[in-house]
mmCIF file of the N, C-alpha and C atoms, coordinates in Angstrom:
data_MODEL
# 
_entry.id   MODEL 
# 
loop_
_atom_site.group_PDB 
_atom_site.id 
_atom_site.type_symbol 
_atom_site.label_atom_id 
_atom_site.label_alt_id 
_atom_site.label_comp_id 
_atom_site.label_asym_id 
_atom_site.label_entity_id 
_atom_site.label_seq_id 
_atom_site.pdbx_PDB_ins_code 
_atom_site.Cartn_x 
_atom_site.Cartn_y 
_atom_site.Cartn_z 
_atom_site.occupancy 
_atom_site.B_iso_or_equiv 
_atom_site.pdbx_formal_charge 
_atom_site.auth_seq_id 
_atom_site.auth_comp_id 
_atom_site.auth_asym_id 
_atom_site.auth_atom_id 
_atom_site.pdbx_PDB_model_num 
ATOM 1   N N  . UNK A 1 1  ? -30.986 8.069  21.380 1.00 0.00 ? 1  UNK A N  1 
ATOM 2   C CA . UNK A 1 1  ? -30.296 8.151  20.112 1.00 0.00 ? 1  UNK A CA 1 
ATOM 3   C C  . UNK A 1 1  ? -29.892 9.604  19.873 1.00 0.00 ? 1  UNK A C  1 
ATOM 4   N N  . UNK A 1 2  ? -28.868 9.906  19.492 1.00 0.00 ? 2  UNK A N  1 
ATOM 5   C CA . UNK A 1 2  ? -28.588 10.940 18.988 1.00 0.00 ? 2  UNK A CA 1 
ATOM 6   C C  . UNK A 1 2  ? -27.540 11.257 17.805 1.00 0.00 ? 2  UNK A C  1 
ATOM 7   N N  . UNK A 1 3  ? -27.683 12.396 17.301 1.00 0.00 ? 3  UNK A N  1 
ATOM 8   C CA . UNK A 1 3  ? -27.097 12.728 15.813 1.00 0.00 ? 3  UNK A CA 1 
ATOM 9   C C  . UNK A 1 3  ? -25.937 13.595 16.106 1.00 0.00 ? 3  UNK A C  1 
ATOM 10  N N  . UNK A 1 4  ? -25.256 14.089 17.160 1.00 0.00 ? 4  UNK A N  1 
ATOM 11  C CA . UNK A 1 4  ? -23.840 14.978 16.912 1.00 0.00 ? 4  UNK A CA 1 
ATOM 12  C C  . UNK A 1 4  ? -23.364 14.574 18.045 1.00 0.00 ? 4  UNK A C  1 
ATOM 13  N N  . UNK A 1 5  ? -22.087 14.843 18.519 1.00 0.00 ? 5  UNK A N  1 
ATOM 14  C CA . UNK A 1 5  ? -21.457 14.493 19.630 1.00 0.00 ? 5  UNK A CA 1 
ATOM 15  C C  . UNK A 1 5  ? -21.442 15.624 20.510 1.00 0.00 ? 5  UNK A C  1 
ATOM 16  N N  . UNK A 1 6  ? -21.752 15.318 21.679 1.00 0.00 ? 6  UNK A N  1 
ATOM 17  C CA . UNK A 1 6  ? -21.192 16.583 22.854 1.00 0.00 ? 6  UNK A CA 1 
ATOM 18  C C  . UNK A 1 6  ? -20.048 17.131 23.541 1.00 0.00 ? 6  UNK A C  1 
ATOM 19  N N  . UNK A 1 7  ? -19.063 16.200 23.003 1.00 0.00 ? 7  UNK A N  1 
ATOM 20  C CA . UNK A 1 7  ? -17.627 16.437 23.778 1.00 0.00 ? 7  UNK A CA 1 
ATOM 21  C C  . UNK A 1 7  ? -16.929 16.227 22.343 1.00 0.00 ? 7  UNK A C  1 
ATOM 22  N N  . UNK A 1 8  ? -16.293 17.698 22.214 1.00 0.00 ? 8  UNK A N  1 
ATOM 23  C CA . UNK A 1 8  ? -15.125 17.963 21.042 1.00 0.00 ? 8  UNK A CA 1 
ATOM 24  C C  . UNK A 1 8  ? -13.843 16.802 20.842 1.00 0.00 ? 8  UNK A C  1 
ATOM 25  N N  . UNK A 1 9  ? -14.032 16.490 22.241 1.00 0.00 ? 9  UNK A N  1 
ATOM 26  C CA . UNK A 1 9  ? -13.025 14.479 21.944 1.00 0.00 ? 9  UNK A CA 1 
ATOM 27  C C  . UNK A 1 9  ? -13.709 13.811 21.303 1.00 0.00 ? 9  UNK A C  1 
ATOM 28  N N  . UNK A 1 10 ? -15.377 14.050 21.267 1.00 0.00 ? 10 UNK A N  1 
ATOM 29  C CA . UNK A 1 10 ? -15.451 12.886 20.485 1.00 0.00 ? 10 UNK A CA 1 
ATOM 30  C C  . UNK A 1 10 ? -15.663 13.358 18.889 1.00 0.00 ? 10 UNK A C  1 
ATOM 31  N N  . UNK A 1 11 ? -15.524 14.350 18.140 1.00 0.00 ? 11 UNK A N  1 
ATOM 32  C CA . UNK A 1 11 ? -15.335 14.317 17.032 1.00 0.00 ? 11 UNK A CA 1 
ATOM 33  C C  . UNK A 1 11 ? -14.704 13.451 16.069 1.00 0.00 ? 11 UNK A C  1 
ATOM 34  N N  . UNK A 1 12 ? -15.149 13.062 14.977 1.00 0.00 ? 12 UNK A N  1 
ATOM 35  C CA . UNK A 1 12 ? -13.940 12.404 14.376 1.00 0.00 ? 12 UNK A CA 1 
ATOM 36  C C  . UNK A 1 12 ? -13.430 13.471 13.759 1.00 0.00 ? 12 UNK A C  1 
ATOM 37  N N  . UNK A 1 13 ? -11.974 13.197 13.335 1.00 0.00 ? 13 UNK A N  1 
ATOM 38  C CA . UNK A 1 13 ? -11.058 13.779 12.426 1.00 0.00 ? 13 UNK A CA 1 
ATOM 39  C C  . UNK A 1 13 ? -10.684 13.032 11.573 1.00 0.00 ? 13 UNK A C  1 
ATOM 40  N N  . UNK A 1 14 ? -11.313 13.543 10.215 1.00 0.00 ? 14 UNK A N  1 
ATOM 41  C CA . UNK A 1 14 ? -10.834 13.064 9.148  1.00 0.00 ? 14 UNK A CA 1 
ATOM 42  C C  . UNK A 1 14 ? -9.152  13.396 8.754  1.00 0.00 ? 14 UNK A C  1 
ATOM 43  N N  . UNK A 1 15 ? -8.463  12.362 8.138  1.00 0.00 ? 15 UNK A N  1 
ATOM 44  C CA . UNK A 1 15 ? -7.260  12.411 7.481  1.00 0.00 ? 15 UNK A CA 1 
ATOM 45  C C  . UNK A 1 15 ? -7.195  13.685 6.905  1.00 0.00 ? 15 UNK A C  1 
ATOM 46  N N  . UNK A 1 16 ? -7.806  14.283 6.332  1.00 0.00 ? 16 UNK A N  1 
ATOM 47  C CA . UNK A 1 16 ? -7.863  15.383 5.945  1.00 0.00 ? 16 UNK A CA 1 
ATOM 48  C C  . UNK A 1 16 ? -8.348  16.820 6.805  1.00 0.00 ? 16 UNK A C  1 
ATOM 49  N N  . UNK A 1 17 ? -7.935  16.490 7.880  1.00 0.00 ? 17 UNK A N  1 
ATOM 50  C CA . UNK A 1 17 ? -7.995  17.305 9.133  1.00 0.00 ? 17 UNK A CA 1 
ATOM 51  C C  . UNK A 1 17 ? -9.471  18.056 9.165  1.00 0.00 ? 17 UNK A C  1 
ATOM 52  N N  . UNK A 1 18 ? -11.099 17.719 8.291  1.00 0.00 ? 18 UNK A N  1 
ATOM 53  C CA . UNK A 1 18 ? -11.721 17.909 9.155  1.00 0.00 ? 18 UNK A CA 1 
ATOM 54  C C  . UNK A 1 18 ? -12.376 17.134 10.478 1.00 0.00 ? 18 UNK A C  1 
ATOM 55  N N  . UNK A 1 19 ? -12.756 17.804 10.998 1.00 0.00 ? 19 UNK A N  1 
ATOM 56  C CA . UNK A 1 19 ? -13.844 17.652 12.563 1.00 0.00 ? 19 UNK A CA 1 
ATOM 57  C C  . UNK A 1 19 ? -15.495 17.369 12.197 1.00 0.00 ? 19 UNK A C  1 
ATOM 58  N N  . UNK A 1 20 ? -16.120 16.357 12.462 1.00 0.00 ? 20 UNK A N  1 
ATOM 59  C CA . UNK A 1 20 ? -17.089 16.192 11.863 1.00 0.00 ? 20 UNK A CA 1 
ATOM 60  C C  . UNK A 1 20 ? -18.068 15.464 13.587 1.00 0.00 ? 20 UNK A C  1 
ATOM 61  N N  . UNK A 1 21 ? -18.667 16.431 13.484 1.00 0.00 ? 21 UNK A N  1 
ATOM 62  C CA . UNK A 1 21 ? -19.494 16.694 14.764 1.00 0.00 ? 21 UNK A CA 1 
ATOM 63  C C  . UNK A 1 21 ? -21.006 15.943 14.389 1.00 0.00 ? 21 UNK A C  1 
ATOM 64  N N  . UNK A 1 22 ? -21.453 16.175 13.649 1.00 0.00 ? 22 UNK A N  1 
ATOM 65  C CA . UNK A 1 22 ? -22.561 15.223 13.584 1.00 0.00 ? 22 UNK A CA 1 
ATOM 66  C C  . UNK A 1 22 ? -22.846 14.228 12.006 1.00 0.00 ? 22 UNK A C  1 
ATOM 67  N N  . UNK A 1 23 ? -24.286 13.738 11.586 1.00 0.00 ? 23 UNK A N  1 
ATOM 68  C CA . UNK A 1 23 ? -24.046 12.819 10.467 1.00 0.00 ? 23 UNK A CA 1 
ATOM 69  C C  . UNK A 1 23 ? -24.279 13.599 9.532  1.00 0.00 ? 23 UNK A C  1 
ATOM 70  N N  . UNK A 1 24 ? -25.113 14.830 9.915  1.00 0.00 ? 24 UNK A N  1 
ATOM 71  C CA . UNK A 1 24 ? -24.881 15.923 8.603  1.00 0.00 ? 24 UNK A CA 1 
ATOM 72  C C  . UNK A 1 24 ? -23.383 16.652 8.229  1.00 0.00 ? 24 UNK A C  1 
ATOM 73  N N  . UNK A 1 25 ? -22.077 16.550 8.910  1.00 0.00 ? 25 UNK A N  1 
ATOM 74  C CA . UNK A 1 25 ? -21.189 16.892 9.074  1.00 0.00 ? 25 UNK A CA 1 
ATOM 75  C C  . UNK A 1 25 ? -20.519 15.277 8.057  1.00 0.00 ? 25 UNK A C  1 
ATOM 76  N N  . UNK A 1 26 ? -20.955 14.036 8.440  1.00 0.00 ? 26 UNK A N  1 
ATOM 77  C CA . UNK A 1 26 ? -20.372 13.131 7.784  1.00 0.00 ? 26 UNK A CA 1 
ATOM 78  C C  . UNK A 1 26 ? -20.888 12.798 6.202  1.00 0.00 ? 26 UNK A C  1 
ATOM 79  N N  . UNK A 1 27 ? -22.402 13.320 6.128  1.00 0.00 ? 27 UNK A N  1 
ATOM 80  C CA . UNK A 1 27 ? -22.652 13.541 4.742  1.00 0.00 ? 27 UNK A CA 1 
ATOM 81  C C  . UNK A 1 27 ? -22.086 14.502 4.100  1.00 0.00 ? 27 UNK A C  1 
ATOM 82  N N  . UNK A 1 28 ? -21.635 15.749 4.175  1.00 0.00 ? 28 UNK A N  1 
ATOM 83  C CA . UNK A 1 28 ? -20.624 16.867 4.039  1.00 0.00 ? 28 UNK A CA 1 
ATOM 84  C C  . UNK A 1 28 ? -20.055 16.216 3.281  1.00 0.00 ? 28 UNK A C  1 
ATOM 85  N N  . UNK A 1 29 ? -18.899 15.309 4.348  1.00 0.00 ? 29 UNK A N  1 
ATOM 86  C CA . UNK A 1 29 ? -17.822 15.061 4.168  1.00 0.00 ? 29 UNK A CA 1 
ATOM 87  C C  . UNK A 1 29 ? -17.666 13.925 2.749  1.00 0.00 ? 29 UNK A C  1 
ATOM 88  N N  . UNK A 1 30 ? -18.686 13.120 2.899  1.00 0.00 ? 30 UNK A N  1 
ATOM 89  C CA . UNK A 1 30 ? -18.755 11.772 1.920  1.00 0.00 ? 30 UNK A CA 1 
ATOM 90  C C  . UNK A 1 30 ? -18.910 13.206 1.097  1.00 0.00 ? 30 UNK A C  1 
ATOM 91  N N  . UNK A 1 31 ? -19.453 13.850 0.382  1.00 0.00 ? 31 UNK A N  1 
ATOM 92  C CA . UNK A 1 31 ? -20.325 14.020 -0.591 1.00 0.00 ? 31 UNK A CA 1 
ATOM 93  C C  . UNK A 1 31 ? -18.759 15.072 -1.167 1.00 0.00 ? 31 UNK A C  1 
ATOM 94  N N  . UNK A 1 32 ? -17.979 15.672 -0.450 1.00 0.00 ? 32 UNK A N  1 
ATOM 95  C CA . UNK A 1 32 ? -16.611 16.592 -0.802 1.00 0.00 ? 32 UNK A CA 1 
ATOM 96  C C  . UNK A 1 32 ? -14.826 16.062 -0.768 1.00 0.00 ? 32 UNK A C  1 
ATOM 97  N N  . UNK A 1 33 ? -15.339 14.861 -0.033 1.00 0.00 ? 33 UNK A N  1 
ATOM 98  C CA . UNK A 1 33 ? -13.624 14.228 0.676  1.00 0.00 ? 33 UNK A CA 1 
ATOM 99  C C  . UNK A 1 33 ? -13.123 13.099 -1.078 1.00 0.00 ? 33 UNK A C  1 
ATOM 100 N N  . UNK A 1 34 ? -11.619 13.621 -1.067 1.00 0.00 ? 34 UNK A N  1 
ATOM 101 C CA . UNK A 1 34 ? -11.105 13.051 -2.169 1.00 0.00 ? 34 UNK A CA 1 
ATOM 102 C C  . UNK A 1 34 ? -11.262 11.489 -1.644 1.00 0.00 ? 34 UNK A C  1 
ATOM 103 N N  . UNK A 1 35 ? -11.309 10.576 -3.138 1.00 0.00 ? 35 UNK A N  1 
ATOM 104 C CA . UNK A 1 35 ? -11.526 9.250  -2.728 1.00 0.00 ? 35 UNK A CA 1 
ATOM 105 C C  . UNK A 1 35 ? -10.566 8.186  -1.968 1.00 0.00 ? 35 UNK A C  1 
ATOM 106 N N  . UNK A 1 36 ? -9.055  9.290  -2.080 1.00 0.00 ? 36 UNK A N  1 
ATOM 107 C CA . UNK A 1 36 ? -7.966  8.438  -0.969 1.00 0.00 ? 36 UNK A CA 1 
ATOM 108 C C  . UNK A 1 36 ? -8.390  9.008  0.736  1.00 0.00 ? 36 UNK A C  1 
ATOM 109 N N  . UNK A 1 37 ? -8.779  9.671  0.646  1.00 0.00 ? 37 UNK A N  1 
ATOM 110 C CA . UNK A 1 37 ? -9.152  10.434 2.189  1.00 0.00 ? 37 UNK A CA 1 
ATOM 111 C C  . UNK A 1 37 ? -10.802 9.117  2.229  1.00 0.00 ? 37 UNK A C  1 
ATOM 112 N N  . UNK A 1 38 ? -11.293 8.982  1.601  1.00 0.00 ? 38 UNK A N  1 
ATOM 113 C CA . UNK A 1 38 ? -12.299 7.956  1.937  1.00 0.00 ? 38 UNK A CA 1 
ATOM 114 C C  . UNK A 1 38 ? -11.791 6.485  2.291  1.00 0.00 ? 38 UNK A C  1 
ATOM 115 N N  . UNK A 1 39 ? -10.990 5.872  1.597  1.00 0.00 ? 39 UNK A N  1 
ATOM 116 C CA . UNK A 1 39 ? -10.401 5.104  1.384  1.00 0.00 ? 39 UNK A CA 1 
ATOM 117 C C  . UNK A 1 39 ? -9.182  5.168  2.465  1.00 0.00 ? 39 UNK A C  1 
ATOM 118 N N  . UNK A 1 40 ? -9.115  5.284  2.832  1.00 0.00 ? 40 UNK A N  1 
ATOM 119 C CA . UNK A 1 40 ? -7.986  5.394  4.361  1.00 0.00 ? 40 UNK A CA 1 
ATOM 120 C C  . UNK A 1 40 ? -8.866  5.536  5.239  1.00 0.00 ? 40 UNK A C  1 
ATOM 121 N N  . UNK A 1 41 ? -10.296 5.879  5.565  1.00 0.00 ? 41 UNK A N  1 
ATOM 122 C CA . UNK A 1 41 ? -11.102 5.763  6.621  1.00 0.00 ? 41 UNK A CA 1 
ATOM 123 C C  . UNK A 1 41 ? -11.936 4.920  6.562  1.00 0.00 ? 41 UNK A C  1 
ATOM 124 N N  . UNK A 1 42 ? -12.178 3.965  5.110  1.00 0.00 ? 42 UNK A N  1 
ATOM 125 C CA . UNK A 1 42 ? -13.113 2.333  4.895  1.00 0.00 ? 42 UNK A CA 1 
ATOM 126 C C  . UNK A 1 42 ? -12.545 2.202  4.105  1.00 0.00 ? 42 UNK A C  1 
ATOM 127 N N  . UNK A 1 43 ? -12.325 1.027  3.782  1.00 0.00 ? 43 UNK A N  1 
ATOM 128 C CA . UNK A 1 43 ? -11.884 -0.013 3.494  1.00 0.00 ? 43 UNK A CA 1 
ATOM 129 C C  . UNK A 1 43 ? -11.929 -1.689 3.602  1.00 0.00 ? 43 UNK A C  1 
ATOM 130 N N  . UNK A 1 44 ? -11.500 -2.536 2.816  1.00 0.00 ? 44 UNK A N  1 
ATOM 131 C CA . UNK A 1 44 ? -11.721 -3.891 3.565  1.00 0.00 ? 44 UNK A CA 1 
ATOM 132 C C  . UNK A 1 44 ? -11.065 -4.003 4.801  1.00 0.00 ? 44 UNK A C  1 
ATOM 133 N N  . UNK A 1 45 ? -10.270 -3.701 5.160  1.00 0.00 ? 45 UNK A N  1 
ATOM 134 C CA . UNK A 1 45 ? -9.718  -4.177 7.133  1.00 0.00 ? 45 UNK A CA 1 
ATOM 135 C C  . UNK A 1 45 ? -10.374 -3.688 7.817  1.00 0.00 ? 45 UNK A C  1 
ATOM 136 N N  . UNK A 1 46 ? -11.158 -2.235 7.394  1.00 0.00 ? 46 UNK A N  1 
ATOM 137 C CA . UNK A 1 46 ? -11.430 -1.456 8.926  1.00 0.00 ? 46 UNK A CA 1 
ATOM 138 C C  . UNK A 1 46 ? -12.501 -0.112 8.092  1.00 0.00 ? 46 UNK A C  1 
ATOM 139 N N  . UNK A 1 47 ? -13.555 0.356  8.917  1.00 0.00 ? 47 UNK A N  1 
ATOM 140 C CA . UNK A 1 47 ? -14.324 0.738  8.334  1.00 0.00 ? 47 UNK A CA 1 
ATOM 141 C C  . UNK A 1 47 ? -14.540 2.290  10.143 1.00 0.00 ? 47 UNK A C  1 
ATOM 142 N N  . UNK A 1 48 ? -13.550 3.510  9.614  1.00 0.00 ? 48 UNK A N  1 
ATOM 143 C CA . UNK A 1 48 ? -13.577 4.265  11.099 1.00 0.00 ? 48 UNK A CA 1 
ATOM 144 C C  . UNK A 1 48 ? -14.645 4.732  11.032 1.00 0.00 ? 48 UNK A C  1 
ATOM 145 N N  . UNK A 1 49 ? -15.843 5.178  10.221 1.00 0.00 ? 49 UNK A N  1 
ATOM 146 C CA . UNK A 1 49 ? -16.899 5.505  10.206 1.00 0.00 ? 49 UNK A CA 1 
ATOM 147 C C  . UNK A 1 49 ? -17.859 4.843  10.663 1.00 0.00 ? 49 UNK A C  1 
ATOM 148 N N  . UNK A 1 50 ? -18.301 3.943  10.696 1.00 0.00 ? 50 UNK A N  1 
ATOM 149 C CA . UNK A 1 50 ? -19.167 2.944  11.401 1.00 0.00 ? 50 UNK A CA 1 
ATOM 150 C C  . UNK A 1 50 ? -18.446 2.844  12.706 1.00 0.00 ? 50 UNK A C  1 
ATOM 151 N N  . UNK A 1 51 ? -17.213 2.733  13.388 1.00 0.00 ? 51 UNK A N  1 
ATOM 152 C CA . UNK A 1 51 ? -16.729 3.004  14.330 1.00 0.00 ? 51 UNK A CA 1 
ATOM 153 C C  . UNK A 1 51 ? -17.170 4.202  15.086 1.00 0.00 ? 51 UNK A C  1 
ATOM 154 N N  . UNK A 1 52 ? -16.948 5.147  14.405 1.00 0.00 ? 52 UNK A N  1 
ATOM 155 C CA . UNK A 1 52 ? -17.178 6.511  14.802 1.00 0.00 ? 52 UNK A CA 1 
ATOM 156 C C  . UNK A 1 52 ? -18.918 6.390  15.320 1.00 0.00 ? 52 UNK A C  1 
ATOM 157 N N  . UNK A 1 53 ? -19.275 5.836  14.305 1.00 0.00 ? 53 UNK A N  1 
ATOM 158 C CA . UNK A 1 53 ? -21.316 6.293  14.542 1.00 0.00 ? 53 UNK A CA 1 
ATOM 159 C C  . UNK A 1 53 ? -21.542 5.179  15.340 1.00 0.00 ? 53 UNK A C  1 
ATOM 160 N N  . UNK A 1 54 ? -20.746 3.945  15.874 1.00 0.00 ? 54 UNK A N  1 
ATOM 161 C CA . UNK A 1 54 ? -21.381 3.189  16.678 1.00 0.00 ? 54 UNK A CA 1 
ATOM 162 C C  . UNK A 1 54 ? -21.065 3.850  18.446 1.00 0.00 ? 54 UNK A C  1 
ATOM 163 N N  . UNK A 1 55 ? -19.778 4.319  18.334 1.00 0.00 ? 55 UNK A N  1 
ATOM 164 C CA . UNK A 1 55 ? -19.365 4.470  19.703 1.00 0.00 ? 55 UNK A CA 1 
ATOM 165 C C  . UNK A 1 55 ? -19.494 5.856  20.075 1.00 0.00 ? 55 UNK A C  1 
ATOM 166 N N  . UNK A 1 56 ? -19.329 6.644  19.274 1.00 0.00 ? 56 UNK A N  1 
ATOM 167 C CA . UNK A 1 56 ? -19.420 8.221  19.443 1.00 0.00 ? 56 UNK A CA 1 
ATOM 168 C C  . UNK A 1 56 ? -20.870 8.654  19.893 1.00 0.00 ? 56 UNK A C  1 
ATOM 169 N N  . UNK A 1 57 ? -21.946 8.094  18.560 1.00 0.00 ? 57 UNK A N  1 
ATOM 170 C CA . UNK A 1 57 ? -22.912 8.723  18.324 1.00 0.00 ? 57 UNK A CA 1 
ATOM 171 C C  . UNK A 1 57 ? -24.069 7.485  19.129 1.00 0.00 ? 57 UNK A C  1 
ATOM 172 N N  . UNK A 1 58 ? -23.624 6.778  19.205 1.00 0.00 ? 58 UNK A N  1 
ATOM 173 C CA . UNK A 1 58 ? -24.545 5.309  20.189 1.00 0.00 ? 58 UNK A CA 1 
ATOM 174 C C  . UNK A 1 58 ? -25.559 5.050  18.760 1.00 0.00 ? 58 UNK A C  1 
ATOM 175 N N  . UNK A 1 59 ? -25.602 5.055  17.581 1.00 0.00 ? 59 UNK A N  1 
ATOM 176 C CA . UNK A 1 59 ? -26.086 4.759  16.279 1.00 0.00 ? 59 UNK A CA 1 
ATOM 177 C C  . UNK A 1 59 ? -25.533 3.387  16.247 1.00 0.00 ? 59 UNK A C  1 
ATOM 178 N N  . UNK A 1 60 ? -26.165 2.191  17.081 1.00 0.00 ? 60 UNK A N  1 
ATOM 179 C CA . UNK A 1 60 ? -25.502 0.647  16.721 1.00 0.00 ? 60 UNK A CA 1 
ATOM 180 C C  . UNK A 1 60 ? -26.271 0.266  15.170 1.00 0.00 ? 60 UNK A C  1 
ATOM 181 N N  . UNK A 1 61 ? -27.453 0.477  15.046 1.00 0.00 ? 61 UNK A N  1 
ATOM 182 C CA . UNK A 1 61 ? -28.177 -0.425 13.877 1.00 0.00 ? 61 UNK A CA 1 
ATOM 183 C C  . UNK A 1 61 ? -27.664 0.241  12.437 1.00 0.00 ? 61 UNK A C  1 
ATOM 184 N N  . UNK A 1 62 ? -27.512 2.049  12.363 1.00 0.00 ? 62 UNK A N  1 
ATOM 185 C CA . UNK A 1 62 ? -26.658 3.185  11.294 1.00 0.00 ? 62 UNK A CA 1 
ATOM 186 C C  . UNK A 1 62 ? -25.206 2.365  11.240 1.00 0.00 ? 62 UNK A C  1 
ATOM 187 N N  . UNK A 1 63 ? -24.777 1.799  12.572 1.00 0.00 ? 63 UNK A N  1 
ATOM 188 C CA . UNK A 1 63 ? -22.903 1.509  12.199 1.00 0.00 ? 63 UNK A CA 1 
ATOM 189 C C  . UNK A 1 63 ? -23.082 0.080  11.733 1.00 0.00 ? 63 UNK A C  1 
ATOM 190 N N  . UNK A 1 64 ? -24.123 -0.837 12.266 1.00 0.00 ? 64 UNK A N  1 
ATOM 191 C CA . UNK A 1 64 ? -23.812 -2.601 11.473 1.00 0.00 ? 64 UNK A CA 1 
ATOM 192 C C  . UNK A 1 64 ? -24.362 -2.610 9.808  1.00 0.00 ? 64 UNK A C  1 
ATOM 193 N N  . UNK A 1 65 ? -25.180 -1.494 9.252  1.00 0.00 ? 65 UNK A N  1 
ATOM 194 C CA . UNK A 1 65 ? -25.608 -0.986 8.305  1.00 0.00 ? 65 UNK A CA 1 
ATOM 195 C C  . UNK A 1 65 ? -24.421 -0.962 7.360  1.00 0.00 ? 65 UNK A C  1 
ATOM 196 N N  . UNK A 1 66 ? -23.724 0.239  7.906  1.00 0.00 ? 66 UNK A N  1 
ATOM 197 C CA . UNK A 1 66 ? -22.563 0.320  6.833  1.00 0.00 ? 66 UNK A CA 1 
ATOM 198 C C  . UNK A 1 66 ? -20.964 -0.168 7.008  1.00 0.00 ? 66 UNK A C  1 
ATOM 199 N N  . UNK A 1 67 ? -21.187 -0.751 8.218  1.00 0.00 ? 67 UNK A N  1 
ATOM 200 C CA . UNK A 1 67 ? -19.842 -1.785 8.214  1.00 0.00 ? 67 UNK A CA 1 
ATOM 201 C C  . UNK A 1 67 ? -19.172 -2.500 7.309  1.00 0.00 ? 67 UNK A C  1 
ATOM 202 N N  . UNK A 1 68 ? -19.895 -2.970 6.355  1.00 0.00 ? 68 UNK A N  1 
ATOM 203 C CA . UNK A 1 68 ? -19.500 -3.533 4.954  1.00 0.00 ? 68 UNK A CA 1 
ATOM 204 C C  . UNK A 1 68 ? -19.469 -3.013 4.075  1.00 0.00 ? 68 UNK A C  1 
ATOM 205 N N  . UNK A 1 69 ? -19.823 -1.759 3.781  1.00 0.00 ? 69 UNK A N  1 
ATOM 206 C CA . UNK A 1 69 ? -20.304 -0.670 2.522  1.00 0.00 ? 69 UNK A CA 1 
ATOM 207 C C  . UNK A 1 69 ? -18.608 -0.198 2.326  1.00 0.00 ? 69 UNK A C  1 
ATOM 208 N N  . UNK A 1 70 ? -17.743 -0.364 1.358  1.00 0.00 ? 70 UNK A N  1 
ATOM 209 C CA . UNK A 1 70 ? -16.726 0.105  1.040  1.00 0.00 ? 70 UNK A CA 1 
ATOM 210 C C  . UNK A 1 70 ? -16.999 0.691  -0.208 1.00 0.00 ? 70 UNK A C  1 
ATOM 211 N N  . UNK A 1 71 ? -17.966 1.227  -0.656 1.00 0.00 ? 71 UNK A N  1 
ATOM 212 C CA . UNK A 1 71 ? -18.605 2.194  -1.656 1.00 0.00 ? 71 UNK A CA 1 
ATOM 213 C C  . UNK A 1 71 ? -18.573 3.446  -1.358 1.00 0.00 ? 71 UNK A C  1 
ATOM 214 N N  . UNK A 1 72 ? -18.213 4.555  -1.189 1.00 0.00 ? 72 UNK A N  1 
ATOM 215 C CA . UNK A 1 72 ? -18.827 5.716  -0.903 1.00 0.00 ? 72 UNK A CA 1 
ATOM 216 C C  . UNK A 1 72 ? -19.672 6.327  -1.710 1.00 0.00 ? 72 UNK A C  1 
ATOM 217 N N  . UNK A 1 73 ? -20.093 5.782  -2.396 1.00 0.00 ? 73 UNK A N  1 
ATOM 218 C CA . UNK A 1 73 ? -21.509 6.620  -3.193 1.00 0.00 ? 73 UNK A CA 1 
ATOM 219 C C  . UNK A 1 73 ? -22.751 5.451  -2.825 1.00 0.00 ? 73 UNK A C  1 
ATOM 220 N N  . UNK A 1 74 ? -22.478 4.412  -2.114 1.00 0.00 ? 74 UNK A N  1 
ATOM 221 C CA . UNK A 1 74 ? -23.399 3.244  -1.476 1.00 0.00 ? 74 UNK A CA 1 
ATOM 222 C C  . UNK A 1 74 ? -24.005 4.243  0.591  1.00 0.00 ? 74 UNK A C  1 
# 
């Protein structure tokens, strides 16, 4: 298991052009990113954050967790 990525490809990039290297980098981000910059990365169709932490970070049980969470303060 691990918490940041090792290859700068695998960063995500937020819509709002940051780079978010690990989940303290994605709490950052929840806790500062305007709510359309959240909302373009979850949503009901598609949720890139749970994407991001299932395949990036190998976090499967952290990404089926919040796969459904279209809350960002959840």
């Amino acid at each position: 298991m691990k918490y940041s990525v090792e290859r700068e490809e695998e960063a995500f990039v937020t819509v709002d052009g940051r780079k978010l290297y690990t989940l303290q980098d994605l709490v950052i981000w929840l806790l500062t990113c305007s709510e359309d910059s959240f909302k373009y990365h979850v949503n009901d169709k598609e949720n890139h954050l749970a994407l991001w932490i299932k395949n990036s970070l190998g976090l499967e049980e952290l990404a089926k967790e919040i796969e459904g969470i279209v809350d960002r303060n959840k």
